[in-house]
C-alpha positions as CSV (number, residue, x, y, z in Angstrom):
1,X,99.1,106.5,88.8
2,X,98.6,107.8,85.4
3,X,101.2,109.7,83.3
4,X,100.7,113.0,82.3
5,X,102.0,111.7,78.8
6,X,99.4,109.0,79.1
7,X,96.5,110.6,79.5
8,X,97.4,113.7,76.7
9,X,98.4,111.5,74.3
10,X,94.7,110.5,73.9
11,X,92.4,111.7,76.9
12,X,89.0,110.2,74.9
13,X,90.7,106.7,75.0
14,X,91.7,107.3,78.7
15,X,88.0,107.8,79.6
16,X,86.5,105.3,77.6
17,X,88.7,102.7,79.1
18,X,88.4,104.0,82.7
19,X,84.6,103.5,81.8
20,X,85.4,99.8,81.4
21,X,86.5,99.5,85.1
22,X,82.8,102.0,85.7
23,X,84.8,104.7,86.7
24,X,83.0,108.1,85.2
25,X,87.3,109.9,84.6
26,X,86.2,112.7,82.1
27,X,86.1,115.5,84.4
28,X,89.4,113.9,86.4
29,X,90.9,113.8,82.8
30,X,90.0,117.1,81.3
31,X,90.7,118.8,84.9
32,X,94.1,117.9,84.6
33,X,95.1,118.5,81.6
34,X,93.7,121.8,81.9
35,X,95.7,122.1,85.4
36,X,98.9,121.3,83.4
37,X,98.0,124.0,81.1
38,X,98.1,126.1,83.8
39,X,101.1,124.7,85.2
40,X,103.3,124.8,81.9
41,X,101.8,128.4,81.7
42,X,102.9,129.4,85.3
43,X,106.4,127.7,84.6
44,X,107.3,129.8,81.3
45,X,106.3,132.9,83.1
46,X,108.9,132.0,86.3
47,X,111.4,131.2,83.6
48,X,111.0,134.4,81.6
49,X,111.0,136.6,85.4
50,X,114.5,134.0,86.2
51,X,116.1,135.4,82.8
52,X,115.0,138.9,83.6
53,X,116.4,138.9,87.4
54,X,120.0,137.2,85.8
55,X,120.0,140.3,83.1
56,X,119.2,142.8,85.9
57,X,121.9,141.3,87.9
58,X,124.8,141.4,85.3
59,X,123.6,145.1,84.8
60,X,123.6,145.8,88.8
61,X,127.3,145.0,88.7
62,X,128.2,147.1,85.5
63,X,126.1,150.1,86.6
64,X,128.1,149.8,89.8
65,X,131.6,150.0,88.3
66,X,130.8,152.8,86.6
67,X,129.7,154.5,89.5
68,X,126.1,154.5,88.1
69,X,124.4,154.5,92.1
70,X,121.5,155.5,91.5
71,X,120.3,153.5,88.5
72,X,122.3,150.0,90.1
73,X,120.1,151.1,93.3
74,X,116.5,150.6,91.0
75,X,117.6,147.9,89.1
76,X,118.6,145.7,92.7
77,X,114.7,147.2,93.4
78,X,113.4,145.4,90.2
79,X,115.1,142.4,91.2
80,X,113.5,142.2,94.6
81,X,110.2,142.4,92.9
82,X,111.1,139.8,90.4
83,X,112.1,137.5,93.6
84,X,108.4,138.4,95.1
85,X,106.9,137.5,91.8
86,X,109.0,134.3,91.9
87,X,107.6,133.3,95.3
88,X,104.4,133.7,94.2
89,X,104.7,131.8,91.1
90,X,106.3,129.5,93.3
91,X,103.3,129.1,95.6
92,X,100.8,128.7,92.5
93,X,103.0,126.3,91.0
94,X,102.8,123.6,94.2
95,X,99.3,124.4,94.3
96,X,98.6,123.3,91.3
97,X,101.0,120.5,91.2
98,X,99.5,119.0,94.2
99,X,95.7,119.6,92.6
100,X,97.5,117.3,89.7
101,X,98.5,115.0,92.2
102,X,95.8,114.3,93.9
103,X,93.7,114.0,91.3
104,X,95.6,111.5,89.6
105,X,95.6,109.5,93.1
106,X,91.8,109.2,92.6
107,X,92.3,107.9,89.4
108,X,92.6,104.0,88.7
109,X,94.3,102.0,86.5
110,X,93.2,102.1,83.0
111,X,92.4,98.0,81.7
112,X,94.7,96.6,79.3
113,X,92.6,96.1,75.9
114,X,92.4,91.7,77.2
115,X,90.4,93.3,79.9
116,X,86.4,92.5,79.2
117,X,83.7,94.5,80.1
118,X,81.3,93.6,82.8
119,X,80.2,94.8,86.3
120,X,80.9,92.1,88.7
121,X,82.5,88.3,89.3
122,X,79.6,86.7,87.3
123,X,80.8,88.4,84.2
124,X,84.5,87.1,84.8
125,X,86.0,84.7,82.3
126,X,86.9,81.0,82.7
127,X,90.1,81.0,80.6
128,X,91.3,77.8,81.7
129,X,90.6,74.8,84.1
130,X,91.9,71.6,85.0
131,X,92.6,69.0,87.8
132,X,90.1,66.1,88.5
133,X,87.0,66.7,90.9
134,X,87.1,64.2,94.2
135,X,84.6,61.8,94.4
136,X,83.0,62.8,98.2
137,X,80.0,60.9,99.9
138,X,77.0,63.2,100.5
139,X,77.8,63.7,104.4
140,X,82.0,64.8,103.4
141,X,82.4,67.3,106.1
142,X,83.3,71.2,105.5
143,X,87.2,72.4,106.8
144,X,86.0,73.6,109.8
145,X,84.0,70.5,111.2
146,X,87.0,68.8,110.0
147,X,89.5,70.9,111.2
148,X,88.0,70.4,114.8
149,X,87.9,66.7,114.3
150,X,91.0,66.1,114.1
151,X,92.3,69.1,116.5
152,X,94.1,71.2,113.6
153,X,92.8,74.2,113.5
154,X,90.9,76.4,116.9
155,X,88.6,79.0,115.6
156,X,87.3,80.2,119.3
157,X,90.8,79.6,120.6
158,X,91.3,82.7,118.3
159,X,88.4,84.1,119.2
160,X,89.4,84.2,122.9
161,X,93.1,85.7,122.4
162,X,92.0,88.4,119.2
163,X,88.4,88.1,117.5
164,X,86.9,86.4,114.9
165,X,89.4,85.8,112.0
166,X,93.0,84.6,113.4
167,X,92.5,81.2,114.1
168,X,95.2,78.9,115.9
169,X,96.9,76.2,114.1
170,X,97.8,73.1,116.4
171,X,99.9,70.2,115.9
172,X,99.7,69.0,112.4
173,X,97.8,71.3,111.3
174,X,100.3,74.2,112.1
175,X,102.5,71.6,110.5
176,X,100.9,71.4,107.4
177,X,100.7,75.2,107.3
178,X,104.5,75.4,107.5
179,X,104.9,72.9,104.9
180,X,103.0,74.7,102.5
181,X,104.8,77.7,103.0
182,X,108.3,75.9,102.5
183,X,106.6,74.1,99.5
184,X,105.7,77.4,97.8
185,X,109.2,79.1,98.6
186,X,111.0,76.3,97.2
187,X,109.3,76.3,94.0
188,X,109.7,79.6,93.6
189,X,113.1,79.4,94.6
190,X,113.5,77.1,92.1
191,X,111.8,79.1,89.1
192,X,114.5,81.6,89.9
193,X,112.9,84.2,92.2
194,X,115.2,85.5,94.9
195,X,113.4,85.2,98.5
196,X,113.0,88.4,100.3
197,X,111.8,88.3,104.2
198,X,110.3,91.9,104.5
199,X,108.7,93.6,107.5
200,X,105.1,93.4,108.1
201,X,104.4,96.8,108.6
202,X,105.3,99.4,106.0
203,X,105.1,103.2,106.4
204,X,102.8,105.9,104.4
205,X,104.8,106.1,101.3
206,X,104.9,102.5,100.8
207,X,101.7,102.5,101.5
208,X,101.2,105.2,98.4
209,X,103.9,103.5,96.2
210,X,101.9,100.1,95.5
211,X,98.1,102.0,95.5
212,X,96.9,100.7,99.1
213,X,96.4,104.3,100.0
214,X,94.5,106.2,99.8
215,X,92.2,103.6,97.7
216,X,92.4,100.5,100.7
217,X,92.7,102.7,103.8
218,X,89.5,101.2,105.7
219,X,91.0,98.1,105.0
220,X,94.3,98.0,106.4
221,X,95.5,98.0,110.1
222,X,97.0,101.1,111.4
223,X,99.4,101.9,114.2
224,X,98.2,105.5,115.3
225,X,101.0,106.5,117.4
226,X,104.1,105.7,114.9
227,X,101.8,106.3,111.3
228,X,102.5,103.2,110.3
229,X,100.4,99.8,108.7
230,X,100.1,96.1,109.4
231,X,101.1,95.0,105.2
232,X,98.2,93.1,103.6
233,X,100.3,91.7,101.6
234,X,103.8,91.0,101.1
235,X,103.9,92.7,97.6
236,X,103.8,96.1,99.6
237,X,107.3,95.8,101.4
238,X,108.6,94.1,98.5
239,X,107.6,96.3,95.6
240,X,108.7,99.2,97.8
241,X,112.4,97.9,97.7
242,X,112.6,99.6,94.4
243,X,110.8,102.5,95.3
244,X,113.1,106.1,94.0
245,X,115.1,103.7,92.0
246,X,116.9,103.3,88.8
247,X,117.7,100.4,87.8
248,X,120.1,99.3,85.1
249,X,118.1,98.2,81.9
250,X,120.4,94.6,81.9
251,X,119.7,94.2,85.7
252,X,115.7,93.3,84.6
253,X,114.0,91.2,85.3
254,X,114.2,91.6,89.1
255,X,112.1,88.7,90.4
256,X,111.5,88.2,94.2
257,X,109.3,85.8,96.5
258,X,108.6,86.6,100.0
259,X,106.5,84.6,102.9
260,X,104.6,86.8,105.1
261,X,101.3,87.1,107.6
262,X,98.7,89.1,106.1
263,X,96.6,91.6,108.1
264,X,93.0,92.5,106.6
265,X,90.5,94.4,108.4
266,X,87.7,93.3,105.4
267,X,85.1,95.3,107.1
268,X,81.9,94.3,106.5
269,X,82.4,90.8,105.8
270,X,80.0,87.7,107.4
271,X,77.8,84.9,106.3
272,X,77.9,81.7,105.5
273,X,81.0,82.3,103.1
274,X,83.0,83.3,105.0
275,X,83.2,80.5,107.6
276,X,86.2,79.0,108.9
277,X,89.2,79.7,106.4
278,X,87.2,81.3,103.8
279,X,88.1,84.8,105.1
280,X,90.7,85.9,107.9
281,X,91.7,89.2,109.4
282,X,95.5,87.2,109.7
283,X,96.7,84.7,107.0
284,X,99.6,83.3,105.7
285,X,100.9,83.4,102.0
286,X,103.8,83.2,99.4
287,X,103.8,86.4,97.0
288,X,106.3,86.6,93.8
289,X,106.8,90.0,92.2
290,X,108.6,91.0,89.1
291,X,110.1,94.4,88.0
292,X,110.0,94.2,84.3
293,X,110.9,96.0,81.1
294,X,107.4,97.2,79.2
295,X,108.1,94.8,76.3
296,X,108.9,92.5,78.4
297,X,106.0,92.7,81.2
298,X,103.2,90.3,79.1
299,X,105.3,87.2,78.7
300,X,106.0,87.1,82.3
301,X,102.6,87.5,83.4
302,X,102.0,84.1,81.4
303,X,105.2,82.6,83.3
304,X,103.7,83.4,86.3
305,X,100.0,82.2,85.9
306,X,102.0,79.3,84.4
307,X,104.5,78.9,87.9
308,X,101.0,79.4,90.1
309,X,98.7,77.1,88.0
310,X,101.9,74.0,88.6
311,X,101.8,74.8,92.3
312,X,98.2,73.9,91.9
313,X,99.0,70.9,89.7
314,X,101.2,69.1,92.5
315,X,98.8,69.8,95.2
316,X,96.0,68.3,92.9
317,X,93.5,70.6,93.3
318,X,90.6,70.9,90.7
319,X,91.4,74.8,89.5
320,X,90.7,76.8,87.2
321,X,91.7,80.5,85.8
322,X,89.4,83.9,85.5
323,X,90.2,86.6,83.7
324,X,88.3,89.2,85.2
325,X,86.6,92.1,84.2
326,X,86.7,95.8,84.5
327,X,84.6,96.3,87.2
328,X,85.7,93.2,89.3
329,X,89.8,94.1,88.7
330,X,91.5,96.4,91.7
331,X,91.9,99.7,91.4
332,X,96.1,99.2,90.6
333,X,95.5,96.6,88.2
334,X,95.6,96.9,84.3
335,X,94.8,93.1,83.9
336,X,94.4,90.2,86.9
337,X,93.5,86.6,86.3
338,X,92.3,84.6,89.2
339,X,92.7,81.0,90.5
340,X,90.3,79.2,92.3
341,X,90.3,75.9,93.6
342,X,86.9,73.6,94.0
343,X,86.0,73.1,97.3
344,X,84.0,70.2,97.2
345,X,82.7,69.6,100.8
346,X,81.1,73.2,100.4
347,X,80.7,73.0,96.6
348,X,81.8,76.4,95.9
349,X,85.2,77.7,94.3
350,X,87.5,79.5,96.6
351,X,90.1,82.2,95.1
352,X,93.4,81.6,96.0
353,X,95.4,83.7,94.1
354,X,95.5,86.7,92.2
355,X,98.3,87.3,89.0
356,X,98.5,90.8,88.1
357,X,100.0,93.4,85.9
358,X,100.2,97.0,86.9
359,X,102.1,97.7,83.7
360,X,103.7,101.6,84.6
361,X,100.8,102.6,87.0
362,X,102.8,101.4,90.4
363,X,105.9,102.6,89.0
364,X,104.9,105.6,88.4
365,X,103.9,106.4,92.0
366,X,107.2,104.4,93.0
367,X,109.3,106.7,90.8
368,X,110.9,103.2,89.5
369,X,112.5,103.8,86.3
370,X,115.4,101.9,84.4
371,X,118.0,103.0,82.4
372,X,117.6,102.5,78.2
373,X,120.3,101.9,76.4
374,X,120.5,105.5,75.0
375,X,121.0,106.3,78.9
376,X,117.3,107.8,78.9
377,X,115.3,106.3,82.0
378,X,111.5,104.8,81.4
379,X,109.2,103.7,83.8
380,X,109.1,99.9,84.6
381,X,105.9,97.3,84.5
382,X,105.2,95.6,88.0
383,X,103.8,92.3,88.4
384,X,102.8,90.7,91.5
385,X,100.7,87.4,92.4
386,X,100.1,84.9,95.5
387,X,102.0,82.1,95.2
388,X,100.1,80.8,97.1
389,X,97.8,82.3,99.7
390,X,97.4,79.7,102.5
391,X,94.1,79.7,104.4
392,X,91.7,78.0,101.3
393,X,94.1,76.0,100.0
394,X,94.2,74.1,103.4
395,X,90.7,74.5,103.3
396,X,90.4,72.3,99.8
397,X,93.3,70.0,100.8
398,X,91.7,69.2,104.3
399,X,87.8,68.9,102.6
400,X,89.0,67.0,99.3
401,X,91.4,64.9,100.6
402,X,88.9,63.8,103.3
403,X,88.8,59.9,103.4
404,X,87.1,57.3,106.2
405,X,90.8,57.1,107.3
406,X,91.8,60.4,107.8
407,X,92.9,63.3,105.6
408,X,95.7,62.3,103.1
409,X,98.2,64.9,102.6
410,X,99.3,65.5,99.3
411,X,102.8,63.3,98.3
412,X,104.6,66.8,97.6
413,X,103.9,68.0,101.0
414,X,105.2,65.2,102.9
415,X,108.7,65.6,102.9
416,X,107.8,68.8,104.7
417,X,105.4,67.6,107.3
418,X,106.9,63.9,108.0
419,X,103.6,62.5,107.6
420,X,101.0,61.9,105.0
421,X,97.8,61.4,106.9
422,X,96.1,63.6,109.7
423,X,94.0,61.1,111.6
């Protein structure tokens, strides 16, 4: 969420950018500043009553050694009623603190000044593209004709042990899943992220730390009896790892990949678009996350778009990068660029990643600071992207790759799957 320091330090600009993502802030803004008014207010009065109930105590104990009973007796009475002020203060002080709070919770992100303006995904950027289109014949067949062609992938096998949205991988299809996966880990493995394996369900303040709540709610799966949530993504559990922490400024960067399901309720959701893989209550994906320095933050947001666009680049998709704007970017996010791949049997583009900087809004909710080297503490910048997420990347490999012979797997899969054709 938003600093305090932030949003004083220039409450107009904090507005105007807000605007960018169409969120109306002013009143949000100017309510709590006014609140911290009140606050600082309440504060200086509890500290003036705290130096009054220390003088009237040092006094108690002279007025009682020189026999003085009467006057110790009313000044231990002015102290209790300084104490009932105090609890009162008290009281009004977490009120208001918790107005503050929750406010700010219903505050997004404010866009980074790359960030341009526009409503929705048709006013998104291109900012780069590359890979070489396939050549298909007119009758190429969609994933999910192809995917029960050659026995890969069971969408009503799903359908009959959940619901729509958690399909079954079979044979080497389920092969090819896993092989992405080990792919994706290796590579980031090899860029010099540190694998995490984190659990799939994450409690209410993890929840809070990364933004999901109260923001995502609707869309995440929740365990009623233990309060607890099925992660949508693994840059929930892994982001909380830092969560109440200071780091040591010459620890940073942390970097960290981690493989995990995904559970998405994505309420609402049918059509045509999202057939087969296009979009799944369960799915599979690789997510990298960095805990950076501020100064630091924007070069590794380019190493990253740069680690994500080579994963691309060996699996030979045709790709390209969107820099979105304000009012298609998540509510966390101070900038996200997104990667599509071409789907050419259903000649659309797919997203299949997401590369983000949440510069110190996560961190703030985290409490994730780092030490300075004048042994101050600052909040960190998180980053966090897919790495890649699984269900339309097989969904271009298995449509562009599609040949009279079979589906050719790409050559830096097949050390993983022991095969380079499904047929």
């Amino acid at each position: 969420m938003l600093t305090l320091q932030q949003i004083k330090a220039n409450p107009d600009d904090i507005v105007r950018r807000l605007a960018i993502k169409g969120f109306d802030g002013k009143k949000a803004i100017y309510d709590v500043i006014e609140l911290d008014n009140q606050r600082r207010a309440l504060q200086l009065k509890n500290d003036n009553l705290a130096a009054e109930q220390n003088k009237s105590a040092a006094m108690i104990g002279r007025l009682m050694k020189e026999g003085k009973k009467d006057e110790a007796d009313q000044a231990k009475a002015e102290v209790a009623s300084i104490k009932d002020a105090q609890k009162e203060i008290a009281a009004q002080l977490d009120s208001t603190e918790q107005k503050i709070r929750e406010i700010l919770l219903s505050v997004p992100n404010v866009p980074c000044d790359m960030v341009p303006e526009g409503r929705s995904a048709a006013d998104n950027i291109v900012d780069k593209e590359g890979g070489k289109m396939p050549d298909l014949p007119e009758d190429a067949l969609p994933h999910w004709e192809l995917a029960k062609k050659y026995n890969i992938i069971d969408f009503d096998l799903g359908v009959k042990i959940t619901g729509a949205g958690f399909p079954v991988y079979i044979g080497k299809g389920a092969r090819l899943q896993r092989a992405l996966i080990q792919f994706f880990l290796d590579r980031g493995n090899e860029a010099g992220y540190t694998e995490i394996q984190p659990p799939y369900v994450v409690n209410e303040a993890s929840g809070y730390g990364t933004g999901q709540l109260p923001d995502k709610e609707g869309q995440m799966y929740y365990i009623n009896e233990d309060n607890l949530y099925l992660i949508p993504t693994a840059e929930v559990p892994v982001t909380n790892i830092y969560r109440d922490e200071i780091l040591p400024g010459d620890s940073l960067p942390r970097k960290n990949c981690a493989y995990s399901a995904c559970f998405r309720r994505e309420a609402g959701s049918y059509g045509k678009d999202v057939r087969g893989l296009n979009r799944l209550h369960q799915f599979d994906k690789v997510e990298i996350v960095r805990i950076e320095k501020p100064e630091n933050s924007y070069a590794a947001l380019e190493e990253m778009k740069d680690h994500v666009q080579g994963l691309l680049e060996s699996l030979g998709l045709p790709w390209h990068i969107l820099r979105l704007c304000g009012g298609d970017m998540s509510f966390t996010s101070a900038i996200t660029f997104d990667f599509e791949v071409f789907s050419s049997a259903q000649k659309r583009w797919l997203e299949v990643s997401s590369v983000s900087n949440f510069e110190t809004y996560q961190a703030n909710r985290l409490k994730l600071r780092y030490r300075t080297p004048d042994k101050k503490t600052a909040l960190c910048h998180t980053l966090n992207g897919s790495a890649l997420a699984l269900p339309r990347i097989m969904a271009a490999l298995l449509e562009n790759n599609q040949t009279p012979e079979g589906i050719v797997v790409p050559e830096c899969l097949r050390r993983y799957t022991s095969f380079d054709i499904i047929d």
